[in-house]
C-alpha positions, 0 to 999 in steps of 0.5 A: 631613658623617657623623659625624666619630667613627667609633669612637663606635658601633662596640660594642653595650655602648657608651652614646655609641652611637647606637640605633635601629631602621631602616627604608628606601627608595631614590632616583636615579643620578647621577655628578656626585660624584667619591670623592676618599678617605674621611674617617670612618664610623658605625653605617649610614653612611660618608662620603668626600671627593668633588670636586663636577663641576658647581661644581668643590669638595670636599664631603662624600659621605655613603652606606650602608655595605655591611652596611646597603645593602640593608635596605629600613629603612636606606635609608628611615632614611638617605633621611629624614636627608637629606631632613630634613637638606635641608629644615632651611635654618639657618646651624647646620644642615650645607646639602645639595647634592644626593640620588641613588643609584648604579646598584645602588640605593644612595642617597647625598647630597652635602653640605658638607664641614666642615673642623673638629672635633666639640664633643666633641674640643674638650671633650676638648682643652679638660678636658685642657689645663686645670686643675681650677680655672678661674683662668686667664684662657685656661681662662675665655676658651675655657670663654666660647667654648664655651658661644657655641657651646652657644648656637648649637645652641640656636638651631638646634634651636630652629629645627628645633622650628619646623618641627616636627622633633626631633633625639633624638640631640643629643650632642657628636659632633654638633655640629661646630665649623668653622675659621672659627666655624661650629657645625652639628648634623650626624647627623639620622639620628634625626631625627623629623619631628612634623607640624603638632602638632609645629611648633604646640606649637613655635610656641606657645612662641615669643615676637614677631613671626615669619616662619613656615616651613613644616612639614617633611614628608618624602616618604620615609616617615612622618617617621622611621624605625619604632620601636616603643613601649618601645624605646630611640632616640638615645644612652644616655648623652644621652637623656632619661628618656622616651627612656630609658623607650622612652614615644615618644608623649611625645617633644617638644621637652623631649626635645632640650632634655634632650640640649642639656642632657646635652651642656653636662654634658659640656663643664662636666665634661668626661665624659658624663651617664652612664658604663658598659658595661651599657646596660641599668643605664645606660638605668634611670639615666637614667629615674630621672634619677640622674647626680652633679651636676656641682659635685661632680665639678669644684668650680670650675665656677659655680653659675649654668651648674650650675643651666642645666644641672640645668634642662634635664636635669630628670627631668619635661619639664615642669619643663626648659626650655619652648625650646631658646632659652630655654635659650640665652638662660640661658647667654647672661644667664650670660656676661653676668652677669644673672639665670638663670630656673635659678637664683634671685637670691641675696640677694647677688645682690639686695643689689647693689642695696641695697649698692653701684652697679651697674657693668655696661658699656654697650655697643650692647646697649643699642638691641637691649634696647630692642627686646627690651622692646618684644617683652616689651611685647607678650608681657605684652598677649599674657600677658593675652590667654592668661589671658583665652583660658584662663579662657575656654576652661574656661568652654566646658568647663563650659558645653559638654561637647563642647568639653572636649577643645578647650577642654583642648588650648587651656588647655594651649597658652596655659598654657605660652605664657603661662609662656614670656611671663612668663619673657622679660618678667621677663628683660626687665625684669632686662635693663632694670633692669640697664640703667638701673643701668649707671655710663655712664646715670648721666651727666649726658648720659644721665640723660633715657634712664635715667629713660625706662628706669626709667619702662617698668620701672614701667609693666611691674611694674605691670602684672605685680603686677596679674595674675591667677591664684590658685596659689602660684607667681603669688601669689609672682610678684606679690609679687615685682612688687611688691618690684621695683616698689618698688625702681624707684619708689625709683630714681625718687625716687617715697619715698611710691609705693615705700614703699606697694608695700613695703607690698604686697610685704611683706603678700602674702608673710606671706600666703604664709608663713602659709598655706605654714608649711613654706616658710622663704623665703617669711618671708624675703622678708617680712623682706627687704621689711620691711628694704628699705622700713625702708634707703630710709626711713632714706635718705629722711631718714624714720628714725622711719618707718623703726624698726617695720619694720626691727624687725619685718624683724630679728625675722624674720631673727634666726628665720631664722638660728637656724632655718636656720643653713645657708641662707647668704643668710638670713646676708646678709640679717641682716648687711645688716639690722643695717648699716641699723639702725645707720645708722637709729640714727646719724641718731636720735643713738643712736650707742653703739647705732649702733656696737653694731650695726655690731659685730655685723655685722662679727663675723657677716661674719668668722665666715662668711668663716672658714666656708667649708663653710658656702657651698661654692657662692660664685662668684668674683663673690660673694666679692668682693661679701661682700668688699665688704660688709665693707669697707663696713660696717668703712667705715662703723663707722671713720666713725661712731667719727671723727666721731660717737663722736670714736675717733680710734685705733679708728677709723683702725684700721677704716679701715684694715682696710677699706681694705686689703680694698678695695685688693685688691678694686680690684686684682683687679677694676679695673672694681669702681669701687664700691670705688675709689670707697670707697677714695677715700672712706676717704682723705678721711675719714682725711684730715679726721682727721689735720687734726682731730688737726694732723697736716697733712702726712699728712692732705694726702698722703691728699687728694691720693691720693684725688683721684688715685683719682677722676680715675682712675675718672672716666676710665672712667666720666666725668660721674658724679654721685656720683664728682664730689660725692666729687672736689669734696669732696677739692678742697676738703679740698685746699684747706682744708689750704693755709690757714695755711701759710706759703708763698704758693705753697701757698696758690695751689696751693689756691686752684686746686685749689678753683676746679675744686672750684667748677666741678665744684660749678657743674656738678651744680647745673645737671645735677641740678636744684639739690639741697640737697647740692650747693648746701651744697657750693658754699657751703662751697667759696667759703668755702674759697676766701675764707679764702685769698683772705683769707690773701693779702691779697685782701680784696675777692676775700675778700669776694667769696667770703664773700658768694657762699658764704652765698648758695649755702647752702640756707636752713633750709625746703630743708635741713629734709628733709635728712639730718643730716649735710647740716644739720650741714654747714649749721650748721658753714658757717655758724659758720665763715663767723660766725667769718671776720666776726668775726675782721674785727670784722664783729659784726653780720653775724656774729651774723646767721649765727649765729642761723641756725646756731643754729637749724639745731643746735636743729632737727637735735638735736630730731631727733637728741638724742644727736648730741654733735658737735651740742652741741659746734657748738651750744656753739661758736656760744654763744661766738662770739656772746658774742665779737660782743656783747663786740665791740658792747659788749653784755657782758649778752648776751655773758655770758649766751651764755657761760653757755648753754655751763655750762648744757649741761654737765650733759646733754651729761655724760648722753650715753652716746655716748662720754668724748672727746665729754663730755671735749670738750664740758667743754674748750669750757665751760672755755673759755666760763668762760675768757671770761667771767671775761675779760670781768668782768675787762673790765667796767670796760674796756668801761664807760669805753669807752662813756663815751667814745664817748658811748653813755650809754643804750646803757651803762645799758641793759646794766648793767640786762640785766647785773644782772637776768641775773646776779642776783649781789650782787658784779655788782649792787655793780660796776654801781651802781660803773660806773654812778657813775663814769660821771656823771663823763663825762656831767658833763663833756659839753659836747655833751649840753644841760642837760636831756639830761644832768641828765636821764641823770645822774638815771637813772644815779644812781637806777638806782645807790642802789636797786642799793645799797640793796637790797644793803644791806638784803640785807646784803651791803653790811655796816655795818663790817668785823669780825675774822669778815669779814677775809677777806673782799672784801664792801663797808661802808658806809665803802667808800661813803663813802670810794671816790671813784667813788661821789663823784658820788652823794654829795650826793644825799639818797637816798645819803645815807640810805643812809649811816646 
């Protein structure tokens, strides 16, 4: 169909008119086409509706004007249109029907009648119909369709290309939009059919395995109508520089891309590249490529399609796009939100994978990504040979003189191939990336799929870090290999092979900065690879390894900031970098610095969101990431002060804070589960802070509430390993908050909801290989379950329970390399279940428990000295092991656990972490104190009780233990007193034969005068009381003569002696 404008080219001033030069020719009569009306007309031709005689339909009937239809230039002009036309066989190229001329001469050509509009009048509609700021989901949704159809007429002159032809005059009136989703390039009139250079230098940017058409060479003429250097051809308004500067012998594919490019200008800002009336004026601007860019005349169109554009509408046609199809692959990654070869990754962008999941749909782009890395796969074979070819061929030069033109042109083929292979593996590779991230791979059906992804991914950055070439574009390129190589090995859970190429990436980009000063970027990837190597160790539980690059990583940003205070990434980077730091030192116990950091960052991030003419470019998507990272960081500060610093005020205030800016994150986005699953977490933690301070009620509510949340989110993305370790955890958290409730119904409520926490718990253990972390949560669930069980009397499902919750737990060896919040999780299970034992005088089982806990404390404060909450569970574990040993009797032992406790005061005094958490700790001391004054008290108590059971050794042995420990005169005097009462019982039993109880009532009447004696020659045992000594309760030696519990030791001549 003719160009469906005809007003377009009617004034020689117009810049949307087509220009050129003409030339003609004729061809044959033929009366098979019927005029039926007319339809529209251009600058050479018309076209009517006609009805086709032999196949009964309407088709288009394209002929000269009167005014040209004698001009030899016309006809050859319009005869090649048709030709070309005909020859291009492509669903986005208008099909011919049929070439003939009337009995005058008059050519015409018949082909399908289009019913539809031009791209240009959809534009029109779709700027007029809209605002200015694309926030409705329609305006979104026909700016979506739009850009398909762009995509379309890549594909088109893509195709075009590969037969050798360029159009030079690709504009919106152009392109017609059928009824039924067709897009079809109309108007060839220009069109110039280049030949076989034409067609191989299209060809050498083609990727993968292809059919080839042949080269299409009208008969008409030459291959376009005559032109003469340093005129104008195509439309002022769309055409390249090297169009505008009439340099014909440059036209190439670059040309049309320029014009795809000049066209998605239009339907972004719904006005030409150029306006004016002086074509003139207007073709000088388009040489020196002066258009206003067009973010600034519509601020709402994304950055990503203003980029796409801006690259294709490059002034040197070297730096535009190498194909029309990679720029409609840029469009196309843009509506599916992946990386753009126009637009480098922000550091918002690369964050995602540092910051939060990726949460891309998996649909059946999957198996077509498969193949697109298989043809990625070949073009890195074919990426290498081209190097191989290139270096070959300028050693041909060299060594022969006669070859160097040969040897020029082969380079040059392979070099820009090469580029065009590289660019589509790296694609590729983000494709795959993207892929192997998606929430769906994650379940646990799919995880043998992710891991095949992620293992090609590393076979592909391998290779790619091992390329050739010495310019500073592929320096970086390798470096940039190495950075994604290290983040897919640490996606494997490859720490050592991840961390060394960080080592890599890091090194080569200081070796960029240091010979390339004046580029600031390439010292900021130096840091952003020093900080995410510093981020995986410190997740990797390696935080001592973590510090000097983290350091080094925060020097380098601090700089970059202060030097570029406009570079909004260099912000984001900082603020990320200090999040890490601060969970580096949280796991090292410096939590006062931990905090000291995460205020920092909370503060940049509040003082850049107040900014906003600092990053006028942020996308939506990009606001409601920065939103994200805010809410994250407020997250992680609320946790850090609940359960680290003990802040139970400021903390709920972060909490929140961040739950708020999560909720409406969630709310505007449903899909952003990253953030329902924050929210989730923030109503768990609340929850265990609410129950910590007895406020049950509320801290049920926000169980409940969270769990709702992961069933919701599970929904969509179902079997997830993180979502269901969160869900077993609020089950729990359920369940713990029904034990000591009064209703039985209650407890069952919490009986069930822990069993499907077991379940869930069960499961992970079975799909991920057994980690540490999900076998600690399966202990601490049974345990949770045994306590009820326990509370309804259900003793033996409560043994059950106790029993299967310690063989659940990781020992000592598989929790060492965990973090320390899995060892404190250890150590705290351990306790409790201790303390379950003991509530049930099982001392013995109890106190094994508790010596592994011990251990676990001591091992996890070796690591992280400054872990207050650590002292406290340390110092907990001390009393409960009194509390067994005063049930075993053993009061030495359990009174010296008491004063273990006293004996920590002072360092914990020391820890700078905060006061709740020294207060804390003096409460559990006073309490320790509490119980040894009780069981001094007891002494007597626990003495006559082992009298009576006959434990007469046992007795001695620990008055012994007691007095050695104590080192006290009062204690050393009570013992030698018990020890004397004592022999009463042993006197008195009949059980013991002769030798036996003479024998015990030696050692216990022995052990009493040396105790006495030494008391007395130290002077505590006085010789009489004097009106100085009134007050006080020390004994003399009239209390030995005349205290009946020492009447058994009265007629040994020892005591006796004493007595003097």
């Amino acid at each position: 169909m003719a160009d469906p404008n005809p007003n377009e080219a009617k004034a020689a001033n117009d810049v949307h008119a087509t220009v050129a030069t003409p030339k003609a020719q004729a061809s044959s009569e033929d009366v098979r086409y019927a005029v039926l009306r007319p339809h529209a007309a251009g600058g050479l031709g018309q076209v009517s509706v006609a009805r086709d005689g032999e196949l009964n339909r309407e088709v288009a009937l394209k002929e000269l004007l009167d005014r040209h239809a004698d001009d030899p230039n016309s006809r050859s002009r319009f005869l090649q249109e048709a030709e070309i036309t005909g020859g291009l066989e492509h669903p986005g190229v208008v099909p011919i029907y049929g070439l003939g001329q009337y009995a005058d001469g008059r050519p015409y050509y018949a082909m399908r009648f289009i019913r539809g509009d031009s791209l240009r009048q959809w534009i029109e509609r779709f700027h007029q119909q809209s605002d200015k700021t694309w926030t409705q989901a329609t305006d979104q949704l026909q700016l979506r369709r739009l850009l398909a159809r762009i995509i379309d007429v890549c594909d088109a002159i893509e195709y075009a290309h590969s037969r050798g032809v360029l159009h030079r005059d690709i504009k919106p009136s152009n392109i017609m939009l059928g009824q039924y989703g067709e897009t079809l390039v109309v108007d060839w009139g220009l069109a110039k059919a280049m030949g076989k250079a034409g067609a191989d230098l299209a060809a050498d940017i083609l990727v993968g395995p292809t059919l080839a058409e042949a080269v299409l060479q009208p008969q008409s003429g030459s291959g376009s109508a005559p032109t003469q250097m340093g005129s104008a051809i195509g439309t002022p308004a769309f055409m390249s520089p090297e169009q505008a500067a009439g340099r014909l012998d440059e036209l190439g594919p670059a040309s049309d891309i320029f014009s795809l490019g000049g066209t998605l200008y239009m339907l972004l800002t719904g006005q030409p590249p150029q306006e004016g009336k002086d074509v003139g004026e207007v073709l000088m601007r388009v040489q020196r490529g002066l258009f206003p860019k067009p973010r600034t005349l519509i601020s709402a169109i994304p950055r990503g399609l203003e980029a796409i554009c801006l690259k294709a509408m490059q002034l040197k046609p070297e730096d535009r796009y190498s194909s029309a199809r990679q720029l409609g692959e840029d469009v196309e990654a843009w509506l599916a939100d992946e990386p753009l070869l126009a637009m480098p990754e922000s550091f918002l962008s690369r964050s995602r994978r540092w910051v939060k999941k990726h949460r891309t749909i998996v649909t059946s782009s999957v198996a077509a990504l498969v193949v697109a890395l298989g043809v990625s796969a070949g073009g890195l074979w074919m990426l290498t040979e081209a190097n191989q070819r290139e270096r070959a061929a300028k050693e041909d030069a060299i060594v022969a003189e006669r070859h160097a033109v040969e040897a020029k042109e082969e380079v040059d083929r392979q070099s820009q191939r090469a580029e065009e292979l590289l660019a589509l593996t790296k694609r590729s590779l983000d494709q795959y990336e993207e892929l192997s991230q998606a929430e769906e791979l994650k379940s646990f059906a799919m995880r043998g799929f992710r891991s095949d992804l992620l293992e090609s991914t590393v076979e592909y950055y391998a290779t790619l870090s091992q390329m050739s070439g010495e310019t500073e574009s592929e320096r970086a390129d390798r470096a940039n290999a190495y950075s994604r190589l290290a983040e897919t090995y640490y996606e494997m859970g490859r720490v050592d092979e991840a961390n060394e190429a960080y080592r890599s990436a890091s090194t080569r980009y200081a070796q960029l900065q240091e010979e390339f000063p004046q580029e600031l970027n390439y010292e900021f990837l130096e840091a952003c690879a020093l900080v995410d190597r510093a981020d995986m160790l410190v997740f990797s539980h390696r935080p001592r390894e973590a510090n000097e690059p983290l350091q080094q990583g925060l020097e380098k940003l601090r700089k970059a900031v202060t030097q570029a205070p406009e570079v909004i990434d260099y912000h984001w980077a900082l603020i990320y970098a200090l999040a890490s730091d601060a969970e580096r030192l949280r796991t090292q116990g410096s939590l006062a610095e931990a905090s000291a950091r995460l205020a920092e960052a909370t503060g940049m991030m509040r003082e850049l969101r107040q900014q906003k003419p600092l990053q006028p470019d942020m996308t939506e998507e990009e606001d409601l990431d920065t939103r994200y990272l805010l809410g994250r960081i407020l997250l992680q500060h609320a946790s850090l002060e609940s359960n680290g610093l003990w802040k139970f005020e400021t903390s709920l205030a972060k909490y929140e804070e961040a739950g708020e800016i999560l909720q409406e994150i969630y709310d505007e986005d449903p899909e952003y589960t990253d953030a329902g699953y924050l929210l989730a977490t923030i109503k768990e933690q609340t929850s265990i802070a609410y129950q910590r301070h007895g406020l049950g009620n509320k801290a049920l509510q926000l169980a409940e509430e969270g769990r709702e949340l992961v069933e919701a989110i599970d929904e969509v993305y179902p079997d997830v390993p993180d979502y269901y370790r969160l869900y077993a955890d609020l089950l729990n958290q359920v369940g713990d908050l029904k034990i000591g409730v009064d209703y039985e119904a209650d407890r069952k409520y919490g009986i069930e909801s822990v069993e499907r926490g077991i379940e869930i718990a069960e499961t992970l253990i079975q799909e991920m290989q057994s980690q540490a972390v999900d076998r600690m949560r399966l202990g601490v669930l049974k345990k949770t379950l045994a306590e009820l069980h326990a509370e309804l009397g259900n003793q033996e499902e409560a043994d059950r329970y106790f029993a299967e919750s310690l063989t659940a737990l990781p020992d000592q060896e598989e929790s060492r390399g965990e973090s320390i919040d899995l060892q404190f999780s250890l150590g705290e299970t351990l306790y409790a279940a201790a303390a379950a034992y003991t509530e049930r005088k099982k001392a013995a089982d109890a106190i094994r428990l508790l010596d592994v806990a011990e251990e676990t404390f001591e091992k996890l404060l070796e690591a992280a000295p400054g872990l207050g909450s650590a002292h406290h569970e340390l110092a907990l574990v001390f009393i409960a092991r009194a509390d067994c040993y005063f049930q075993e009797a053993r009061f030495a032992e359990g009174i010296m656990q008491l004063d273990r406790v006293a004996s920590q005061t002072e360092e914990v005094s020391k820890l700078p972490e905060s006061e709740a958490i020294v207060l804390g700790y003096k409460l559990i001391a006073t309490l320790a104190r509490t119980s040894k004054l009780y069981a001094l008290s007891n002494l007597e108590k626990i003495s006559g009780q082992l009298v009576l059971k006959r434990r007469y050794d046992f007795l001695l042995d620990q008055m012994v233990q007691f007095v050695e420990y104590r080192q006290r005169d009062s204690d050393q005097f009570t013992a030698a007193k018990l020890l004397a009462r004592a022999i009463n019982g042993i006197s008195k039993d009949e059980q013991l034969t002769e030798e036996k109880q003479k024998a015990l009532v030696e050692a216990f009447a022995s052990k009493a005068v040396i105790w006495l004696a030494d008391l007395k020659n130290n002077g505590y045992i006085r010789r009489k009381s004097g009106m100085l000594k009134i007050f006080s309760n020390a004994p003399t030696l009239k209390t030995l003569r005349e205290d009946e519990d020492f009447e058994t030791l009265r007629g040994r001549e020892d005591f006796q002696a004493l007595l003097k």
